[in-house]
N, C-alpha and C positions, 0 to 999 in steps of 0.2 A: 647364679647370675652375678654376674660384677659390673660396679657401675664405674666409670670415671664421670668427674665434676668440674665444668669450668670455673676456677678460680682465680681473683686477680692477685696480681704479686704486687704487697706493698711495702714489702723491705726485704733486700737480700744481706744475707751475711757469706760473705766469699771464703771466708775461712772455715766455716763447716760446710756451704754449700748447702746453706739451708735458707728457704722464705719463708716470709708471713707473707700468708696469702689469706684472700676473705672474700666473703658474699655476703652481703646484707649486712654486716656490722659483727658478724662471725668469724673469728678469726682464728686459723692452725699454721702450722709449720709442714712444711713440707722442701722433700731432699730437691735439688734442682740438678744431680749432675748429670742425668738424661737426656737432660734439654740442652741446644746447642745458645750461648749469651743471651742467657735469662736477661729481662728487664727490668725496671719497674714501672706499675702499668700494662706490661704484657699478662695476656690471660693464658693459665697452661691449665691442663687437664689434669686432675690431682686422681690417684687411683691408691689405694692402699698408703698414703704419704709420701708418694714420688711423684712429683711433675711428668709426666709423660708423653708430653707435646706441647708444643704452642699453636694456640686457634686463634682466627682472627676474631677481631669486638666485636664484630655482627654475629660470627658463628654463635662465640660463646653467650651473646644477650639470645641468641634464638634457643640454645640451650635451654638457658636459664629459664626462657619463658613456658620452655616444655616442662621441664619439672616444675615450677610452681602450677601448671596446669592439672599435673598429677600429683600433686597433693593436694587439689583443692579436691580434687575428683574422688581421693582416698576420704580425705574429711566426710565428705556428703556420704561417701558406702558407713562409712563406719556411724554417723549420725542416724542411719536410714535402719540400719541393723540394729543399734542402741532402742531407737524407739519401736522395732516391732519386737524387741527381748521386753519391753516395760510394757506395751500393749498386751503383749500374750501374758506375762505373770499379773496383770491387773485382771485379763480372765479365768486367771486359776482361782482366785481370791474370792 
């Protein structure tokens, strides 16, 4: 399964065709020549390190609100699992 990630573009370089782009204070590069006059400020869809569209700010904040949704939901499996692995080796003991 492949994900693309909405991420904002906050500096283009026109001579490589490449942005920083970021979420949360997270910052990579990615190709932009996919995309039809990147912006800055605009949110495009990063997949493998190419821009691969541009979404609009509501899409991409609904986005974003999805996946931090599912990772919180991964944190709690994976919490949930940790403490029934330390429950059950506390009854082997």
């Amino acid at each position: 399964m492949c994900l693309a990630v909405p991420l904002k573009i906050r500096e283009i370089n026109t001579e490589t065709q490449e942005a920083l782009v970021e979420r949360d204070g997270v910052s990579r590069t990615a190709r932009i020549d996919l995309i039809e006059d990147p912006r800055i400020g605009d949110y495009v869809m990063v997949h493998a390190g190419f821009a691969i569209e541009k979404v609009d700010e509501a899409q991409a904040l609904e986005d974003l609100e999805t996946f931090d949704e599912f990772e919180q939901a991964m944190r709690e499996i994976a919490a949930s699992v940790e403490a029934r692995a330390a429950a059950k080796e506390g009854s082997l003991s």
